[in-house]
mmCIF file of the N, C-alpha and C atoms, coordinates in Angstrom:
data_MODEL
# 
_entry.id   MODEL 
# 
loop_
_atom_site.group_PDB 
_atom_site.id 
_atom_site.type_symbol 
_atom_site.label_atom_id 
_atom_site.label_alt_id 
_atom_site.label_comp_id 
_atom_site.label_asym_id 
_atom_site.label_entity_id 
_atom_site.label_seq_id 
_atom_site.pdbx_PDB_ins_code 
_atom_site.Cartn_x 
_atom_site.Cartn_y 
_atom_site.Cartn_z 
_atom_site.occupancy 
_atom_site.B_iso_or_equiv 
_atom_site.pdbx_formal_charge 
_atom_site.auth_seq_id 
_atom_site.auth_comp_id 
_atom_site.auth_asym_id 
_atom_site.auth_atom_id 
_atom_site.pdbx_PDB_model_num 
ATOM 1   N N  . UNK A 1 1  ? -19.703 17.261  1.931  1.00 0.00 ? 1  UNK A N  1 
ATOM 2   C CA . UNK A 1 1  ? -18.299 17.006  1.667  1.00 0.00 ? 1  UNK A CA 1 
ATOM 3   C C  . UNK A 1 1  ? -18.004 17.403  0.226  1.00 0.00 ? 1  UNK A C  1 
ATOM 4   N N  . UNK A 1 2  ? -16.915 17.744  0.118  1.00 0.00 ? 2  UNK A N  1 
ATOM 5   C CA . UNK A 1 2  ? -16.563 18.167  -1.242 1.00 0.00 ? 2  UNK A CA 1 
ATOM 6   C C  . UNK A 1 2  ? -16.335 17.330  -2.184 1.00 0.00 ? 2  UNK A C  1 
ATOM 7   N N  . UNK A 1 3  ? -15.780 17.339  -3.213 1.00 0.00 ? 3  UNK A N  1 
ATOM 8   C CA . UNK A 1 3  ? -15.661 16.502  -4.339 1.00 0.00 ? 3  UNK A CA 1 
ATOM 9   C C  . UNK A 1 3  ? -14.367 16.149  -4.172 1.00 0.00 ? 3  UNK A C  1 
ATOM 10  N N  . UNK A 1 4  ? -12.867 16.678  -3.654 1.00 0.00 ? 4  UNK A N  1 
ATOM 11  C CA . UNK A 1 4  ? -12.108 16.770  -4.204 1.00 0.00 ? 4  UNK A CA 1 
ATOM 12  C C  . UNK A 1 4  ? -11.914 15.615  -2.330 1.00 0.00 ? 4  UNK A C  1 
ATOM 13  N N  . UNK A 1 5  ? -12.606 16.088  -1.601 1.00 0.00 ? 5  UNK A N  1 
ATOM 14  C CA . UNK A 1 5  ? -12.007 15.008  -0.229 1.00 0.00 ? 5  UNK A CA 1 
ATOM 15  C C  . UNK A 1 5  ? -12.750 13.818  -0.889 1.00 0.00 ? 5  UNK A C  1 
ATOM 16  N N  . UNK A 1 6  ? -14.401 13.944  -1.568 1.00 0.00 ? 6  UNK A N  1 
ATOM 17  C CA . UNK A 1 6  ? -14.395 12.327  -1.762 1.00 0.00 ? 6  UNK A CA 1 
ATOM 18  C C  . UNK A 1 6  ? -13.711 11.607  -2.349 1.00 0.00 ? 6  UNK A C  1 
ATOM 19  N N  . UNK A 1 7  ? -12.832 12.056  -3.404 1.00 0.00 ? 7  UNK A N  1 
ATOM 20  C CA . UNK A 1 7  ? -11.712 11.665  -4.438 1.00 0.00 ? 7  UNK A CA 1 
ATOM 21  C C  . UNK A 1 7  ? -10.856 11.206  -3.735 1.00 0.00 ? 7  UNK A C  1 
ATOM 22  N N  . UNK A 1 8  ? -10.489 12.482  -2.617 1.00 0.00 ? 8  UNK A N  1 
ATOM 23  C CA . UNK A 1 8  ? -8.748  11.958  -1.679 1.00 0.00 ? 8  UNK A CA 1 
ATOM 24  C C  . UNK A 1 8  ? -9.634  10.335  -0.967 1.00 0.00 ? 8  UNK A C  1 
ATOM 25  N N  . UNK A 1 9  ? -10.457 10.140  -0.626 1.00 0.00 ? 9  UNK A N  1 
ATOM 26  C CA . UNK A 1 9  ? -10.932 9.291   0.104  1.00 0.00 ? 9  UNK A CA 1 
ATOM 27  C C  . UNK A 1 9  ? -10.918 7.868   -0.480 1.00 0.00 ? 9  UNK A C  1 
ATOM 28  N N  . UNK A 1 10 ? -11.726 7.954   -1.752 1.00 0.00 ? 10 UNK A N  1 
ATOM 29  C CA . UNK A 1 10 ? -11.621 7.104   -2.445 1.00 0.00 ? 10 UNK A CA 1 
ATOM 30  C C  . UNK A 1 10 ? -10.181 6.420   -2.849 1.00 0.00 ? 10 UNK A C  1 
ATOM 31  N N  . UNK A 1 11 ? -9.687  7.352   -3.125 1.00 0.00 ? 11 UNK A N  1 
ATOM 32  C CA . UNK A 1 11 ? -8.294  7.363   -3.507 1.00 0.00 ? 11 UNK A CA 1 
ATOM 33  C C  . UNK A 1 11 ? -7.656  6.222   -2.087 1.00 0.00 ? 11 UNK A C  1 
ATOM 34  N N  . UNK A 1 12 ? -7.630  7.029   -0.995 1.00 0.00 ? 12 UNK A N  1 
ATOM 35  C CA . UNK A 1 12 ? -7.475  5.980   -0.031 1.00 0.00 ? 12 UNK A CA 1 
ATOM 36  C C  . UNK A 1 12 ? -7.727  4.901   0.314  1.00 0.00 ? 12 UNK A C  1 
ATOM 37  N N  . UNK A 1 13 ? -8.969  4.837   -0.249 1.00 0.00 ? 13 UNK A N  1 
ATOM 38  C CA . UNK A 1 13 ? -9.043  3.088   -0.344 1.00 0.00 ? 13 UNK A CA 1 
ATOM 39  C C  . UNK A 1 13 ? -8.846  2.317   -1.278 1.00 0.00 ? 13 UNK A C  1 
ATOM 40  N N  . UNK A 1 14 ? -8.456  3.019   -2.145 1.00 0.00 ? 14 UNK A N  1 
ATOM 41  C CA . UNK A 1 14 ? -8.177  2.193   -3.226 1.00 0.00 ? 14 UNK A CA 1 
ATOM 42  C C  . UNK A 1 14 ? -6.369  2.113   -2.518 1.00 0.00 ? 14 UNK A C  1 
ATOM 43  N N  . UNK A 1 15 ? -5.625  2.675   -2.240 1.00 0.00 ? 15 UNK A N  1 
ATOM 44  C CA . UNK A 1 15 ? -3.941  2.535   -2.004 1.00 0.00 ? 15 UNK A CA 1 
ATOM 45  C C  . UNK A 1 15 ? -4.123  1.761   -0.893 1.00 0.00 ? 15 UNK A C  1 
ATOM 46  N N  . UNK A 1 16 ? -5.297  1.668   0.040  1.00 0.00 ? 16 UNK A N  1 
ATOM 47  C CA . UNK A 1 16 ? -5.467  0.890   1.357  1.00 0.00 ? 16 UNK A CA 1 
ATOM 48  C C  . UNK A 1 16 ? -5.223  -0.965  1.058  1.00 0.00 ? 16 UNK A C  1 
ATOM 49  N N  . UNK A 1 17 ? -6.056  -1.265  0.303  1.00 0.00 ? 17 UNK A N  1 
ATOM 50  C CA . UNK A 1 17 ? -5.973  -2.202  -0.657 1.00 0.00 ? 17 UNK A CA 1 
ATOM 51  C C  . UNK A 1 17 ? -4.936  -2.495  -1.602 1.00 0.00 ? 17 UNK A C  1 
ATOM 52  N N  . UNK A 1 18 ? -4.494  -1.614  -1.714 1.00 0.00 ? 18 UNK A N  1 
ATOM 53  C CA . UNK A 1 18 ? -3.238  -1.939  -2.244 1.00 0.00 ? 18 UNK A CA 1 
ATOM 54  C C  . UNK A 1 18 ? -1.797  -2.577  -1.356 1.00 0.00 ? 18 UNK A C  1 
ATOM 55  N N  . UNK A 1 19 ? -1.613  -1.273  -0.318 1.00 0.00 ? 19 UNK A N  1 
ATOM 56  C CA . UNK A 1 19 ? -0.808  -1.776  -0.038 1.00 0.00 ? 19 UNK A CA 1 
ATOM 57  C C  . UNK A 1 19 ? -1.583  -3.072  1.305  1.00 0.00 ? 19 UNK A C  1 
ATOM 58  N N  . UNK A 1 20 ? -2.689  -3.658  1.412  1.00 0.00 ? 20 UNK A N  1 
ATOM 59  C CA . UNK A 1 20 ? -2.793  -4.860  2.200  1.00 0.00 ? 20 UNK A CA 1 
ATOM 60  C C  . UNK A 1 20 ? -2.292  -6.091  1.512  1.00 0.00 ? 20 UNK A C  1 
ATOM 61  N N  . UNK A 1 21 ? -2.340  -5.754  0.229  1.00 0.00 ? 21 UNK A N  1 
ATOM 62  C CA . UNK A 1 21 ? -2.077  -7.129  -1.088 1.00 0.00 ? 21 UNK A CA 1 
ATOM 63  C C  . UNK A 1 21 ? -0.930  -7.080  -0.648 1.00 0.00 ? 21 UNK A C  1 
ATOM 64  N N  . UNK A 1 22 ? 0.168   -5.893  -1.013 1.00 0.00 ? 22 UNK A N  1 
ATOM 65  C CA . UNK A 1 22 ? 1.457   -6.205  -0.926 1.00 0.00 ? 22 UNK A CA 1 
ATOM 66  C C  . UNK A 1 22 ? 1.957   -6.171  0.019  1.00 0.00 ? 22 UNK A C  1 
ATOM 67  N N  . UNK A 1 23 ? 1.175   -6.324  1.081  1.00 0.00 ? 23 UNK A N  1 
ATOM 68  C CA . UNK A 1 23 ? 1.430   -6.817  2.969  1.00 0.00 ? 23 UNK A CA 1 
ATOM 69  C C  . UNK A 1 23 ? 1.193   -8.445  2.813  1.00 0.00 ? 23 UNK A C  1 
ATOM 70  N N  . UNK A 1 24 ? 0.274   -8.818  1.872  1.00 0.00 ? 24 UNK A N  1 
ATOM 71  C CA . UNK A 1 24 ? 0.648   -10.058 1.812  1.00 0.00 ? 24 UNK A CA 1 
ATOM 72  C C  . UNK A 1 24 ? 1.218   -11.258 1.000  1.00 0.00 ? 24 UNK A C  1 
ATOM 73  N N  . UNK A 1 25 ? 1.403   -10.623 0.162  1.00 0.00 ? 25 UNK A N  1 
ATOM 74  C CA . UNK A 1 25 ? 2.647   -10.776 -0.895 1.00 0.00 ? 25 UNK A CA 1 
ATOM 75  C C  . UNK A 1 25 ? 3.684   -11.087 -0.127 1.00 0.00 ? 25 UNK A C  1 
ATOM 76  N N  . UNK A 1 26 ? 4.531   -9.789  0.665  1.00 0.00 ? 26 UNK A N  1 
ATOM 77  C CA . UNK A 1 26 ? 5.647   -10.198 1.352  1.00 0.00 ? 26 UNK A CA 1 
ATOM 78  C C  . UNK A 1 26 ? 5.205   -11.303 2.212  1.00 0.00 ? 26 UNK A C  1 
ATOM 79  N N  . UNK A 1 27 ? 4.293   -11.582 3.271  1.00 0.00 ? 27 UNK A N  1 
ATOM 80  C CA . UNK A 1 27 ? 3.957   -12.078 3.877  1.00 0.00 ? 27 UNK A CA 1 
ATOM 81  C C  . UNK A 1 27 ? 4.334   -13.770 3.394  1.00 0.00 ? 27 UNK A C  1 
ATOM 82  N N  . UNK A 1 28 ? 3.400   -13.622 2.224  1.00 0.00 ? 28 UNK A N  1 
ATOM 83  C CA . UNK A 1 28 ? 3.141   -14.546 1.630  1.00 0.00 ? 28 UNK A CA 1 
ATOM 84  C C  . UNK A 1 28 ? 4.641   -15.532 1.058  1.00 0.00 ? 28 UNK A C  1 
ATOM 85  N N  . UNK A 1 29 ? 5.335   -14.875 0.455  1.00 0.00 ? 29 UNK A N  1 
ATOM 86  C CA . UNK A 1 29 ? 6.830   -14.781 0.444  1.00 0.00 ? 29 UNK A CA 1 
ATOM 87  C C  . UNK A 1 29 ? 7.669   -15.497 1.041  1.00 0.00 ? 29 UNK A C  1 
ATOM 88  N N  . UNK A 1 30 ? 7.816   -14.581 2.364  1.00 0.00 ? 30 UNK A N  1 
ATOM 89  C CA . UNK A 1 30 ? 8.561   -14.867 3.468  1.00 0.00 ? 30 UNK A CA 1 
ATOM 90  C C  . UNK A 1 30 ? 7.981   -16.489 3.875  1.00 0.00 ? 30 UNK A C  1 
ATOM 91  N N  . UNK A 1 31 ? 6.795   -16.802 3.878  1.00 0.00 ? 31 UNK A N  1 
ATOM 92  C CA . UNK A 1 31 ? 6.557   -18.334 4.743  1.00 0.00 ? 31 UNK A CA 1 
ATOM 93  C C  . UNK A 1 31 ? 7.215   -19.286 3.604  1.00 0.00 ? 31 UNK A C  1 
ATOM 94  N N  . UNK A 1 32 ? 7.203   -19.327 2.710  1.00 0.00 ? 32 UNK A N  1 
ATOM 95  C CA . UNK A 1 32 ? 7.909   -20.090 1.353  1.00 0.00 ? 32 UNK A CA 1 
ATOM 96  C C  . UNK A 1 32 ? 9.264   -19.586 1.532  1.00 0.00 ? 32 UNK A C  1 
ATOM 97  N N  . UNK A 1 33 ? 10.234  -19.331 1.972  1.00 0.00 ? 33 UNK A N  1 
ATOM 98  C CA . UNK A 1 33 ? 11.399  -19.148 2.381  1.00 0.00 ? 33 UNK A CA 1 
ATOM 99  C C  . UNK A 1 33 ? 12.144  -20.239 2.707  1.00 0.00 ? 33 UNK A C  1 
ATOM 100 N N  . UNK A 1 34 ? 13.307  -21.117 1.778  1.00 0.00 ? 34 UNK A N  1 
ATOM 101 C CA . UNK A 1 34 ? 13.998  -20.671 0.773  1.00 0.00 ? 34 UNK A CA 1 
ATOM 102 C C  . UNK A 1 34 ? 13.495  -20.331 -0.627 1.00 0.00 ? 34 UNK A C  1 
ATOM 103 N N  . UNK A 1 35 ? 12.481  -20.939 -0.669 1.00 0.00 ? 35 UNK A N  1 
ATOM 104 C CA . UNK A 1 35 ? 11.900  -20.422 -2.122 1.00 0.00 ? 35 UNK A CA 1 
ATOM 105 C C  . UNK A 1 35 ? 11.680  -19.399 -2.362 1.00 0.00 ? 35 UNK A C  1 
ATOM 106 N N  . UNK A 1 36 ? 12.197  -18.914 -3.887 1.00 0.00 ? 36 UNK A N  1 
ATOM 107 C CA . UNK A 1 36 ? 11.908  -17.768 -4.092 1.00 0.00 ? 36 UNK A CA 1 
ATOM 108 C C  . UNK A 1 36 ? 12.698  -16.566 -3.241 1.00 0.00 ? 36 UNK A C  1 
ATOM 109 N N  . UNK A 1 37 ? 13.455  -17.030 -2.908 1.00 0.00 ? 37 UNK A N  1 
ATOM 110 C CA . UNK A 1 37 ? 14.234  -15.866 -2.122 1.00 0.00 ? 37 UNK A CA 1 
ATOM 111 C C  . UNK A 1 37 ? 14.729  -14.979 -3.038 1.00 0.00 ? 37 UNK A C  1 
ATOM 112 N N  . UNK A 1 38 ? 15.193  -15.064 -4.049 1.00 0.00 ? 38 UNK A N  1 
ATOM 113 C CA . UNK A 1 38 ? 15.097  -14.103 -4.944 1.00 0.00 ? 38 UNK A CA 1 
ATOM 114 C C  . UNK A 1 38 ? 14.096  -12.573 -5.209 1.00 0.00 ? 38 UNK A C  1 
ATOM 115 N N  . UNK A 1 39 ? 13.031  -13.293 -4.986 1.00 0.00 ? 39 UNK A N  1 
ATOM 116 C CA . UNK A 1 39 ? 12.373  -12.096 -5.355 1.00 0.00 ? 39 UNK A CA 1 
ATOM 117 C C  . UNK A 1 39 ? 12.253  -11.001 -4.127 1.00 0.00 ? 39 UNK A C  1 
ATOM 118 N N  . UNK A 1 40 ? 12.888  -11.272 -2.848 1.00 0.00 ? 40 UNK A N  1 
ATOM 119 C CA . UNK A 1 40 ? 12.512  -10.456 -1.582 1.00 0.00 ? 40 UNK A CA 1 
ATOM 120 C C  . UNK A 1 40 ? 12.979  -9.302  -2.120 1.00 0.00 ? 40 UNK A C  1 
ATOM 121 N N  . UNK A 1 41 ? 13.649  -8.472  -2.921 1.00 0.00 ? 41 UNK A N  1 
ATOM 122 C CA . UNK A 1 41 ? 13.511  -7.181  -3.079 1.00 0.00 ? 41 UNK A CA 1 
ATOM 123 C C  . UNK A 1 41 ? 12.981  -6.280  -3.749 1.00 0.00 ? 41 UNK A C  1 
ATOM 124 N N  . UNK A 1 42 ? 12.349  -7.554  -4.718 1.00 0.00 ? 42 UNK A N  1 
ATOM 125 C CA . UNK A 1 42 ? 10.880  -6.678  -5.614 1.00 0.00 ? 42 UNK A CA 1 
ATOM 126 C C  . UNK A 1 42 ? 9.823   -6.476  -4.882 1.00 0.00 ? 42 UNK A C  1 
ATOM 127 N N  . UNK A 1 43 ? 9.386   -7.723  -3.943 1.00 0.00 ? 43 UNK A N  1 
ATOM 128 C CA . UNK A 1 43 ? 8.292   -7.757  -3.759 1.00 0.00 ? 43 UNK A CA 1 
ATOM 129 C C  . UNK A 1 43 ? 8.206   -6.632  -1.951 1.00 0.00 ? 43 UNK A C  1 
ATOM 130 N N  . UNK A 1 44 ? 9.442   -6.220  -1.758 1.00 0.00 ? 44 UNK A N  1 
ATOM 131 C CA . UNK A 1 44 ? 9.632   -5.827  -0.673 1.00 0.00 ? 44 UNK A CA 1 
ATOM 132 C C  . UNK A 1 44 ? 9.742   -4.655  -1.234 1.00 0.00 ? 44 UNK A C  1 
ATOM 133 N N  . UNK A 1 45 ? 10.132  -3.951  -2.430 1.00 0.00 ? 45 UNK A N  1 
ATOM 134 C CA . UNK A 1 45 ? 10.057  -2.284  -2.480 1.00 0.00 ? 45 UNK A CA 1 
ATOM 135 C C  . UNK A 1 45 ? 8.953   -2.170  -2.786 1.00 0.00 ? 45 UNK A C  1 
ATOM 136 N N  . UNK A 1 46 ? 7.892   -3.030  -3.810 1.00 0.00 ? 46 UNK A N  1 
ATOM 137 C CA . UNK A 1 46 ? 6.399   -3.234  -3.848 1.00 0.00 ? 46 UNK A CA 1 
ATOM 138 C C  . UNK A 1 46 ? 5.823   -2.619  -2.795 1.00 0.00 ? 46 UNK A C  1 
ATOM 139 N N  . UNK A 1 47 ? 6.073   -3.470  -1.757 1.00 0.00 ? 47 UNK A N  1 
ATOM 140 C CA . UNK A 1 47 ? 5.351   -3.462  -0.787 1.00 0.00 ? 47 UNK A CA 1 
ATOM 141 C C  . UNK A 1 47 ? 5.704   -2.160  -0.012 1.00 0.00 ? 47 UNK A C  1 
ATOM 142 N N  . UNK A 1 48 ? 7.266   -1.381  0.076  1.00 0.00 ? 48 UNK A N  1 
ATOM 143 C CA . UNK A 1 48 ? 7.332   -0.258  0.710  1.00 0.00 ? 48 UNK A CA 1 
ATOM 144 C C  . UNK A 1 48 ? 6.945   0.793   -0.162 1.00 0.00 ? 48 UNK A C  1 
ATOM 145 N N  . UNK A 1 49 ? 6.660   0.899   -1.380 1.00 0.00 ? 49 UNK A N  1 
ATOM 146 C CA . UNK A 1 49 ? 5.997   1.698   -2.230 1.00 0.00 ? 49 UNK A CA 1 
ATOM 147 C C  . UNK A 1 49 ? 4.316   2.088   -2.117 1.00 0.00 ? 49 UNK A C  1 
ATOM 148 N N  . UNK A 1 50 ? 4.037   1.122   -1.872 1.00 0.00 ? 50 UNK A N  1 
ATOM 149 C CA . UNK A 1 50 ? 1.961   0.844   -1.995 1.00 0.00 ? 50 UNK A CA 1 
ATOM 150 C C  . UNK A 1 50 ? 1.807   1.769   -0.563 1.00 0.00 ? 50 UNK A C  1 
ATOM 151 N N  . UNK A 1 51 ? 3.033   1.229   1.067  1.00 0.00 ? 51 UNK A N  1 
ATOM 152 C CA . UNK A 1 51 ? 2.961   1.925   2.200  1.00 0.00 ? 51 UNK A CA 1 
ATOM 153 C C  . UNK A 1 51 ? 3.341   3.216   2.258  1.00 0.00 ? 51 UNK A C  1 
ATOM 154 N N  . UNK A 1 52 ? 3.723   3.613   1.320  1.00 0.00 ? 52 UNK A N  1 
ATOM 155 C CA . UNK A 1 52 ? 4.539   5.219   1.102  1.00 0.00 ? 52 UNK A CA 1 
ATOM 156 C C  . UNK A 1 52 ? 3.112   6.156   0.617  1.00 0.00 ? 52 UNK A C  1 
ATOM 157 N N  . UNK A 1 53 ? 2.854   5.515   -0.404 1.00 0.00 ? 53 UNK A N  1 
ATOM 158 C CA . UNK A 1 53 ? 1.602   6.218   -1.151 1.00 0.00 ? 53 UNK A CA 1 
ATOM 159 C C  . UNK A 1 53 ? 0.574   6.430   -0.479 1.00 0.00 ? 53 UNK A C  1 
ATOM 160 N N  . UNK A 1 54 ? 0.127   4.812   0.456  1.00 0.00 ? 54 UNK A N  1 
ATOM 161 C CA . UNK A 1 54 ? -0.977  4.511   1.430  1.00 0.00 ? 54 UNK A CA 1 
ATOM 162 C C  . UNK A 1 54 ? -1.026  6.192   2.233  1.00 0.00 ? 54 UNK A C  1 
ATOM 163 N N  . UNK A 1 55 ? 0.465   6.502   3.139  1.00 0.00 ? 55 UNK A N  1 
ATOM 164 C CA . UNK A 1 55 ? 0.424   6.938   4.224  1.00 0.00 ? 55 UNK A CA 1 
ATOM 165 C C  . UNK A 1 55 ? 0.750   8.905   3.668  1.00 0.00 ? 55 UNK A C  1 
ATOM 166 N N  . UNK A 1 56 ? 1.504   9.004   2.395  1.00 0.00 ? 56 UNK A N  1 
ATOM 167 C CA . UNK A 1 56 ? 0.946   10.184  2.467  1.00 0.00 ? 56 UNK A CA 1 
ATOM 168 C C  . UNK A 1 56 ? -0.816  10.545  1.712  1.00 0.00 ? 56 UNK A C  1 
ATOM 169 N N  . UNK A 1 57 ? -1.035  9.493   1.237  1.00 0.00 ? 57 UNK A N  1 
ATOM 170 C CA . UNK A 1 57 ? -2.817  9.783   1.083  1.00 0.00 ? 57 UNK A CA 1 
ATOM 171 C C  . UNK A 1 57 ? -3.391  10.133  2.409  1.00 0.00 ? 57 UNK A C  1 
ATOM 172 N N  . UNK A 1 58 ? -3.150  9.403   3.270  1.00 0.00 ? 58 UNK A N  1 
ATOM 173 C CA . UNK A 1 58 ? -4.140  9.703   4.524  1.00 0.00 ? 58 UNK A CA 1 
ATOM 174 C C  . UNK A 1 58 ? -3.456  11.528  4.946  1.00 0.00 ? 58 UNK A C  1 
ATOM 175 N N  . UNK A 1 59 ? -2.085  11.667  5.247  1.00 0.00 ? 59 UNK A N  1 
ATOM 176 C CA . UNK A 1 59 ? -2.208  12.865  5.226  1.00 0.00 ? 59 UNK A CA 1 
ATOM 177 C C  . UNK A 1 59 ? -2.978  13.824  4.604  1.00 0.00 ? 59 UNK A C  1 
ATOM 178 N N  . UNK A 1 60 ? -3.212  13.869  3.570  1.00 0.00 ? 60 UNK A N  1 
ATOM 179 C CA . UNK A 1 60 ? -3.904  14.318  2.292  1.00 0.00 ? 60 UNK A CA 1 
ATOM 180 C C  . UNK A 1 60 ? -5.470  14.435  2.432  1.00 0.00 ? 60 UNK A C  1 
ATOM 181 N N  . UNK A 1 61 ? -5.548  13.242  3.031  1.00 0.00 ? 61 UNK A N  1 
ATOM 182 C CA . UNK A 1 61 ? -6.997  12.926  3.776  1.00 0.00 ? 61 UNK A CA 1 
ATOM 183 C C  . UNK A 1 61 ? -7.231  14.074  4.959  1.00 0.00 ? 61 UNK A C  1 
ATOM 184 N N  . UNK A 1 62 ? -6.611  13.810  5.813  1.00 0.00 ? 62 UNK A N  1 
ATOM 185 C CA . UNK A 1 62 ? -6.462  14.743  7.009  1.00 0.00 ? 62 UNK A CA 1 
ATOM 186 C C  . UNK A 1 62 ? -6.025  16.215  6.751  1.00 0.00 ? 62 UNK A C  1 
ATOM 187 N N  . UNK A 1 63 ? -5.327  16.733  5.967  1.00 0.00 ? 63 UNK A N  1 
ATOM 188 C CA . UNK A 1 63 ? -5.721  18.176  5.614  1.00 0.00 ? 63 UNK A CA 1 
ATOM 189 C C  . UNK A 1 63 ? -6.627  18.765  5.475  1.00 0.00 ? 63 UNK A C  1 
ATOM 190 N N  . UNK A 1 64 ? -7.091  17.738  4.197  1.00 0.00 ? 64 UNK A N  1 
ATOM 191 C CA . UNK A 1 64 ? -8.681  18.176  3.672  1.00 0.00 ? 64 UNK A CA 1 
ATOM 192 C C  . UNK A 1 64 ? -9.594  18.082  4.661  1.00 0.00 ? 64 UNK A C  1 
ATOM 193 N N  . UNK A 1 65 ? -9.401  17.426  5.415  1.00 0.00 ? 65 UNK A N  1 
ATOM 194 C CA . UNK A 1 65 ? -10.847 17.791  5.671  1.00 0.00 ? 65 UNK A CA 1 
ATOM 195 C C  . UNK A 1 65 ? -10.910 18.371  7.711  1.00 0.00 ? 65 UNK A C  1 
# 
């Protein structure tokens, strides 16, 4: 394997992990509801940000290799 897919790979698990935190962040969030209701749109573009990155890495993944 090359250097540059083990990177994309790595890379993937590192954003994999990422966005699971901020799967449960919102998660986490939402059950404390009214509390903190405020923050549902930080922690919710958070969380659609980490899934954005997550999912074009795996493309990225799947080119390469």
């Amino acid at each position: 394997m090359s250097t540059d897919a083990e990177e994309l790979k790595a890379r993937l698990k590192k954003l994999n992990a990422r966005a699971t935190q901020a799967k449960m962040d919102l998660h986490d969030l939402s059950e404390d509801l009214p509390t903190n209701w405020e923050k549902i749109p930080e922690v919710a573009q958070r969380c659609h940000e980490a899934h954005a990155m997550l999912m074009d890495a795996r493309k990225a993944v799947a080119a390469a290799t």
